[in-house]
C-alpha positions in Angstrom: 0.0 0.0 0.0 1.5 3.7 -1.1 2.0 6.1 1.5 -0.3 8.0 1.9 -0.4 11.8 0.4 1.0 14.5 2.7 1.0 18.3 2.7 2.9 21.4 4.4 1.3 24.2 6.1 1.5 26.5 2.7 -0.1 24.1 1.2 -2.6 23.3 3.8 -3.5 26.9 3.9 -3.9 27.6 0.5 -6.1 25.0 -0.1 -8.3 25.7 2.8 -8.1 29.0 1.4 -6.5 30.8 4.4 -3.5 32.1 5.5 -0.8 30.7 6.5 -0.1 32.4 9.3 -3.9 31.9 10.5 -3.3 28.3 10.1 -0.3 28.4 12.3 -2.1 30.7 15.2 -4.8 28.1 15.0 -2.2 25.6 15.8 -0.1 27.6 18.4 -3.7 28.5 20.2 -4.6 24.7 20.3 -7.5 25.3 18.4 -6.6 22.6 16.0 -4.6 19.6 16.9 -0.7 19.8 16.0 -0.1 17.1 13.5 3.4 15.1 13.6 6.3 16.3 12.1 9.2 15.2 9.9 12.8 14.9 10.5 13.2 18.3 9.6 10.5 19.0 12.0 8.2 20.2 9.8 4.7 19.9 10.3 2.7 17.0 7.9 -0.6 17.3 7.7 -2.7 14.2 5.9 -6.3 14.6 4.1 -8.0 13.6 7.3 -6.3 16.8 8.6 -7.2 19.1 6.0 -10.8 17.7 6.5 -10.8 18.9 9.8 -9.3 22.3 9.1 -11.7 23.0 6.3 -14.6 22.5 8.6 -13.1 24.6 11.7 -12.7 27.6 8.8 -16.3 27.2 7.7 -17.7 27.7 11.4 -15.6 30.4 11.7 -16.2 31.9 8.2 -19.2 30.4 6.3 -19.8 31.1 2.9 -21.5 34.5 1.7 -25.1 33.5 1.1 -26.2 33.7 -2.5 -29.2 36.4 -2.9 -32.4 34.1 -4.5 -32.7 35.8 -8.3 -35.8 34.8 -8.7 -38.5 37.3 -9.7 -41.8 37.3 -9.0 
């Protein structure tokens, strides 16, 4: 079985669509759970992680509504 996929904080944040730095005050508050690092001791954050960071950002920021274009 591959290994599976992995992903740095830049990455992380961008796809969450945040900042990195947010990301990493997240993590230095203990808002989020610190994932393991590597031998550089750099964080590595799984899909499973992302997962959960995604849906901490949308309680804190949900999506802008869309305004119902329907006439009547």
């Amino acid at each position: 079985m591959p290994p599976a996929k992995t992903y740095t904080t830049p990455q992380v944040a961008k796809l969450v669509g945040i900042h990195q730095r947010t990301l990493i005050r997240w993590l230095e508050d203990g808002k989020i759970a610190e994932p393991p690092r590597n031998r550089s001791n750099r964080r590595v954050f799984t899909d499973d992680d992302i997962e959960t960071i995604r849906s901490f950002a949308t309680r804190l920021y949900p999506p802008p509504r869309r305004k119902d274009r329907t006439r009547t």
